[in-house]
N, C-alpha and C positions, 0 to 999 in steps of 0.2 A: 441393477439392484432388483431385487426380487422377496415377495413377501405374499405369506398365507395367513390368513387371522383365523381363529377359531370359531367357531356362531356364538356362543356367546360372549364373545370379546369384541363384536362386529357393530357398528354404528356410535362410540364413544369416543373416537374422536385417538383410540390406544395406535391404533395403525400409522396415521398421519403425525402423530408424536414420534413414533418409531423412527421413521423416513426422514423425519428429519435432523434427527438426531445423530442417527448415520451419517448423512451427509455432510453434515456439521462437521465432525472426525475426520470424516473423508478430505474437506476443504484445509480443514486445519494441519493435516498430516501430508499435502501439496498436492492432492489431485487437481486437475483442471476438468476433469467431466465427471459427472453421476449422470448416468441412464436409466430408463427403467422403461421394460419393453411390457406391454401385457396385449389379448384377444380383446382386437376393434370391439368386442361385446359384453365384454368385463366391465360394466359400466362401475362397480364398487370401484374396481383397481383404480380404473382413469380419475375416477373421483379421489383418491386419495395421494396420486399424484399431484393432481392441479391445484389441492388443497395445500399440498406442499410447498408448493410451489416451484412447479418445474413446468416447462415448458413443453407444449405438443408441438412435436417438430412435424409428423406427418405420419401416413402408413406404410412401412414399408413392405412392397409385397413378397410373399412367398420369403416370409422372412425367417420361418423356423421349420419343422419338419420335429410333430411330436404324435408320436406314437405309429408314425409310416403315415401320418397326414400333415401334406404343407400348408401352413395358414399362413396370414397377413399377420400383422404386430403393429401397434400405435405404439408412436416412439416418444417417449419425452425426453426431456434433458434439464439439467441444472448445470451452471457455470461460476467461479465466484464470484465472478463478476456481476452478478444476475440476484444468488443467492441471500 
């Protein structure tokens, strides 16, 4: 799962409603995983993961390759279990 907020849509709480909203559909419609990958330094993103409530699985390295640069990725996850 992946998501951009706008600046001034940023710190109300709009983002973290989104996510979980989605994921709600997501569970409802049988998934068993929602992920959401973002930059170990994105501290907004992380923040509106964990507010979501998804779990930090860990970093995984050299996890993407964007723009001809490889970087790490902090992983989260949600299960229904969990959710």
């Amino acid at each position: 799962l992946g998501y951009m907020s706008a600046p001034w849509a940023r710190e109300q709480g709009l983002m973290t409603a989104a996510v979980r909203i989605v994921t709600d559909f997501a569970f409802a419609r049988g998934a068993q995983r929602v992920e959401i990958c973002v930059h170990p330094d994105n501290a907004a993103s992380r923040k509106v993961a964990e507010k979501a409530g998804f779990t930090f699985e860990g970093i995984r390295r050299n996890g993407e390759v964007l723009r001809g640069e490889v970087r790490d990725l902090a992983v989260y996850s949600a299960i229904p279990e969990e959710h």
